[in-house]
N, C-alpha and C positions, 0 to 999 in steps of 0.2 A: 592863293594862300591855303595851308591844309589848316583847316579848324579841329579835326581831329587825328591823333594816332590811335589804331585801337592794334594791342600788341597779344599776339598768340601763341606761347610757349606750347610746344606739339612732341610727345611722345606716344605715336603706336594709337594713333586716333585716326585710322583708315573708314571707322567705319560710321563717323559721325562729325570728322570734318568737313564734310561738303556741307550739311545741314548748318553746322556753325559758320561757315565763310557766306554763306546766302544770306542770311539773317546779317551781314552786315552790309553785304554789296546791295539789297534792295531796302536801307536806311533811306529817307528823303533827302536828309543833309546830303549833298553832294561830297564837299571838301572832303576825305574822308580816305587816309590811306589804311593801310593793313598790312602792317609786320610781323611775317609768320618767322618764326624760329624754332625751326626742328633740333630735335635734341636728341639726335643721334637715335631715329626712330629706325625698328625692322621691321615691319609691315609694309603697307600699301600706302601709308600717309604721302613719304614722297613722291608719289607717282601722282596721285591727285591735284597733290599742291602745285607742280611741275605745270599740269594743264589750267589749273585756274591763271598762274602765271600769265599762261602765254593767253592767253583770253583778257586779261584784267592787268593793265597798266598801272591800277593803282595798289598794288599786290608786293610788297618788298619780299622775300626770300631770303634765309636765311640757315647755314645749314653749320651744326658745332656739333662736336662728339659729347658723346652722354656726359652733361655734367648736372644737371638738376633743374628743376622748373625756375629755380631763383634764379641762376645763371645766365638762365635763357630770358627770363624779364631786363635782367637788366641789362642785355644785348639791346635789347630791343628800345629800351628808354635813350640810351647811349644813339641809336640808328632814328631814334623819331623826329619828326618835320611839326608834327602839329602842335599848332598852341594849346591843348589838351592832350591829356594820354587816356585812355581807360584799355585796359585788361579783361582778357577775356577765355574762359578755359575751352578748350575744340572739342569738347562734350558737351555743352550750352550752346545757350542761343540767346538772342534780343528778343523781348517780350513782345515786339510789335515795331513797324516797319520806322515809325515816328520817333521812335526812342530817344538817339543822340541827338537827332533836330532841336526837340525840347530842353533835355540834359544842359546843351549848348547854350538857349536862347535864353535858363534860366542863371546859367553860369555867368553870362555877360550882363545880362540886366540888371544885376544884384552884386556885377565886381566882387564875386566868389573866388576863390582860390581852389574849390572843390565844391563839386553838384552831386546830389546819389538819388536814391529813390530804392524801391522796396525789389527784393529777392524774392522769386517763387520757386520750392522744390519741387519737383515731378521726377515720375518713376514709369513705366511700360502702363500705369494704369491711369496714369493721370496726372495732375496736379495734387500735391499731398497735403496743401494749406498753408495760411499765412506764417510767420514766425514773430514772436514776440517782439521784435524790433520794428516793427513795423512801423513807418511816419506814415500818420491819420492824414495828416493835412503839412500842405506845401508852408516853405518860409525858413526864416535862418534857424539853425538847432549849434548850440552851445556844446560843444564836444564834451565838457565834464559833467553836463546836467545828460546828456545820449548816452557815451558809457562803450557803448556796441566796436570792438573796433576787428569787428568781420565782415564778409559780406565787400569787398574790394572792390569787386569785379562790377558793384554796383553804381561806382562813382567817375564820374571825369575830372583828374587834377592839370594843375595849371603845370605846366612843362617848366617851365623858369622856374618856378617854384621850387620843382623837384630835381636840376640841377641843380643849382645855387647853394640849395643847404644838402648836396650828394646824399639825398635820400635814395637807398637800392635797398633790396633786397637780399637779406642776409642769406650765406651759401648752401641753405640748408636743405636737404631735399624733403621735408613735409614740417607744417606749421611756419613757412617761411614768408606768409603773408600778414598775419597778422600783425608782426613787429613793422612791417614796412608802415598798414595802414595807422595803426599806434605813433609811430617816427611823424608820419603826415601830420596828425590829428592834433599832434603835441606842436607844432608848429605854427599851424593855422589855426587853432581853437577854437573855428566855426566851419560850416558848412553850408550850402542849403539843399535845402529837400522837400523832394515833392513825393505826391502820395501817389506815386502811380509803379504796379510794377513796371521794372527796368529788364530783370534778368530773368530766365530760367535755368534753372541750376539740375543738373541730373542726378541723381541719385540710385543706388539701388543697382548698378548695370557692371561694377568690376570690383575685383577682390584684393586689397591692398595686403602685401606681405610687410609685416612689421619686424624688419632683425632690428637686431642690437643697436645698430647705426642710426638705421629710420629710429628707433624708440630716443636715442640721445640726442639727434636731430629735434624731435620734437620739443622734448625736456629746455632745450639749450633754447627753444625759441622761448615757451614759456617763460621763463628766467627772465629772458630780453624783456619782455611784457612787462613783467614784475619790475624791472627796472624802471621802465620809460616811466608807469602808473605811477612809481615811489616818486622818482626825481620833479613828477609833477604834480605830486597829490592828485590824481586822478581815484577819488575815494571810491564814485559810481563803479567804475571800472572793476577795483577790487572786488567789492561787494557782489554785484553779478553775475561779474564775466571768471573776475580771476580766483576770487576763495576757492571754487571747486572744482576748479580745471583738474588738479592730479588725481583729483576719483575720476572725472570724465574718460581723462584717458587713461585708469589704471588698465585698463586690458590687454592696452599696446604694451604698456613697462610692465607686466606683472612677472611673463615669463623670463623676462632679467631679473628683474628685483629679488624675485625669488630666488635668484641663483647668486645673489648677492654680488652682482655687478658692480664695483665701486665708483666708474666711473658715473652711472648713473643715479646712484646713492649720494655722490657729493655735490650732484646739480641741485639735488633733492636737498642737499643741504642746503645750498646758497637759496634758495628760494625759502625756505622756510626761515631762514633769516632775516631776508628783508622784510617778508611778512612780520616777525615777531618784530623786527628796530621800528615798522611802519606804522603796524595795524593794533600791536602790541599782542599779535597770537600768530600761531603757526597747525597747522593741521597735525592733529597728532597719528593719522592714522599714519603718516609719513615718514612718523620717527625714527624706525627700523621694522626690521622683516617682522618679528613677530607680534607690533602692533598691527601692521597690513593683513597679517593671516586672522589676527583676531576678528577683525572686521571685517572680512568676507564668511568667516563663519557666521559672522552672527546673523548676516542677512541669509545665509543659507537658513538657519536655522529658523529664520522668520518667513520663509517661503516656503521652506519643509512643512512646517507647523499649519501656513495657509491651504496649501495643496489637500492634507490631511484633513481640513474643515470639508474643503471645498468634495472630498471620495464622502463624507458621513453625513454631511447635515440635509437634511429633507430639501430645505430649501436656500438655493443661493442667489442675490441678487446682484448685478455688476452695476454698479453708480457709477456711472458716464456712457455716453453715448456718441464720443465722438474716438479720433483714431486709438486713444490708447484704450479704450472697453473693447473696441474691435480687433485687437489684437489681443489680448487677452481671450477673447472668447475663440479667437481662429488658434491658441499655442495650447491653452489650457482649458478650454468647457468642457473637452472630454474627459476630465479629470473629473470635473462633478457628478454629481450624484443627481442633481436635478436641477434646471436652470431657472427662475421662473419669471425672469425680464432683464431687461436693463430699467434703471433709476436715472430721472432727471429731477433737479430740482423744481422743475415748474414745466410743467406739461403742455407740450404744444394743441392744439385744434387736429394736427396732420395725420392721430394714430399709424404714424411713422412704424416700420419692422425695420428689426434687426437681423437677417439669415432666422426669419421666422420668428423672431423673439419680439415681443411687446416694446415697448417703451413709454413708461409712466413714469406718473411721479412717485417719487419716492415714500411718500404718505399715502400711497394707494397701498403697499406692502405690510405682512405682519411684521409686528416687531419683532417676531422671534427669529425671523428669517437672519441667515449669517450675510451679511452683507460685504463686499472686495470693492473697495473706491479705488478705481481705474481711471484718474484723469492726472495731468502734468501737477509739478509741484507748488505753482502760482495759484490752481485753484483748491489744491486738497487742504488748505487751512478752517478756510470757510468751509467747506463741502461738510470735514469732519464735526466741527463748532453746529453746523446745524442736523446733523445725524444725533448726537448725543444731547440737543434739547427736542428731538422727536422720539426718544426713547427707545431708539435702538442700541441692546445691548450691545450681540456681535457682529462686531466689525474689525477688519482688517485692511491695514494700507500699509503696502511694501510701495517706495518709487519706482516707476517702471524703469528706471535707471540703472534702478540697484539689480532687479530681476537680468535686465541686457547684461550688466558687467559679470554677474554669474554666467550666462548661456557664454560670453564671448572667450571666459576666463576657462569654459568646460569645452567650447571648441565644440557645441553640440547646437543642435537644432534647438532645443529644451532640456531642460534637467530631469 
């Protein structure tokens, strides 16, 4: 009996498919087929996958003219044998040889309909760190009290399951995963999960062109999100994931939006609809073209503003120490005038450096010093709440969100 399908949607991935078929073929679990679906690839993919073939019996093959990653999933759901599916992109890999064995053992023991376990991103340097969704610790998790419905590639669902109520993959060519794992999540309204990484997810290594189609492609999945979330009060979802998806990816719609593209204006409508019938608000920066210009001005204007601190003031200090102070001080320290640490809240024993820069606590610095809180938006609440009962005047926090959606909007390294 095959205990698992794990299905590979393959466009132009010559140079790191082999690395992702290995991390399956040396899994413990035996049962264990592999549905490759090439999607109309030009490169060297087919030649590879050609000779895993004839080496590997348990290797399905599959070859359709370019029609998109969703396409090609659910080619592959439609072709799978195992009482489980899980997905897997040909630029990844398994975290470790035990993976599905476990995935598996905790899917049946616990009469799951779906198993997951935690995502790691990595890039040419390394592992780039946990992500907020993380499950601490194994056991069943409540889809509306989790929220999270990314991260796909993390999970094994039951095959019947996902027959039965013809969950697929809508025809989109990007953002076409998330409405599937939303479709699932809504159905089975549990999970379980274990705390171990599952996946490593690549990052960092190719350049997505975003036309007009990929941008309404996206949009259209969105919407779908917004829908599944309304139909089932999925509150968490809204609040997290989905309120601020259209800033997330304004960079990909911007160069339509701006050109007043309707068709992608009236997704924008429907979505901001359902928010207002839902949630009883809608984003306004969404409303039309010249609220969207307003508010990328303005965070220009509040990065122009910081930059300008950051050429005059004697002394600058970056409060965080972990990737986003480090990126800040590798785009922008040369802009200062004079660095004189990074700030932690609470000072380790390690007298840690930064590319030569100190790291203290934040009470070791003058007040007078201008201070840039460089950390994600989960922590800059508190961060700032305790900078202004230590009596530092100036301070400045732009999200480093806002600063990416300006570089990606200017098509520049930096601004």
């Amino acid at each position: 009996m095959t205990k698992i399908s794990v299905i590979i949607p393959i466009y132009n991935m010559g140079k790191y498919i082999g690395e992702c078929l290995d991390s399956i073929l040396n899994q413990t679990l035996n049962e264990i087929e592999i549905i490759c679906i090439d999607d109309g690839s030009t490169d060297d993919s087919l030649n590879i996958l050609k000779k895993y073939c004839k080496e590997y019996k348990n290797i399905i093959f599959i070859c359709q003219e370019n029609q998109g990653a969703g396409s090609a999933k659910n080619r592959g759901i439609m072709s799978a044998n195992g009482k489980y599916i899980a997905f897997m992109d040909p630029d990844d890999y398994y975290a470790c040889n035990e993976i599905l064995e476990k995935l598996y053992y905790y899917a049946e023991k616990n009469n799951v309909l779906a198993c997951g376990g935690n995502l790691l991103p990595f890039d040419e340097n390394g592992a780039i760190g946990k992500r907020t969704d993380w499950f601490d610790e194994n056991g069943k998790v409540l889809f509306q009290d989790y929220g999270c419905f990314c991260n796909y590639t993390c999970y094994l669902f039951n095959l019947e399951m996902i027959r039965e109520n013809h969950i697929l993959f809508p025809s989109y060519r990007r953002y076409e995963d998330p409405p599937f794992l939303l479709k699932v999540m809504a159905h089975i309204k549990e999970f379980y999960a274990i705390n171990e990484t599952v996946y490593m997810y690549r990052v960092g290594h190719k350049e997505l062109i975003y036309t007009s189609e990929i941008a309404g492609d996206i949009l259209q999945g969105i919407r779908d999100c917004f829908r599944i979330a309304y139909k089932m009060d999925f509150v968490k979802v809204y609040k997290e994931h989905l309120k601020n998806t259209l800033i997330n990816f304004l960079p990909y719609f911007y160069p339509n939006l701006v050109q007043n593209n309707e068709k992608l204006w009236n997704i924008i409508k429907e979505i901001n609809q359902i928010s207002q019938e839902w949630m009883g608000e809608h984003n306004e920066i969404f409303s039309d073209k010249e609220h969207m210009n307003a508010y990328i001005n303005k965070i220009k204007e509040e990065f122009n503003d910081m930059l300008s601190k950051c050429r005059k003031e004697n002394e600058t200090v970056i409060y965080g120490a972990g990737i986003i102070g480090k990126l800040f001080l590798e785009k922008y320290g040369r802009e200062c005038k004079h660095i004189a640490g990074f700030a932690v809240t609470r000072q380790d024993e390690s007298n840690r450096l930064i590319e030569n820069y100190a790291v203290k606590d934040i009470r070791s610095y003058s007040r007078e010093a201008f201070v840039v809180v460089a950390v994600g938006k989960k922590y800059a609440k508190e961060i700032l709440e305790n900078i202004k009962l230590l009596q530092f005047q100036n301070v400045c926090y732009i999200p480093y969100s806002d600063i990416m959606l300006l570089e990606k909007i200017t098509n520049k390294g930096t601004l």
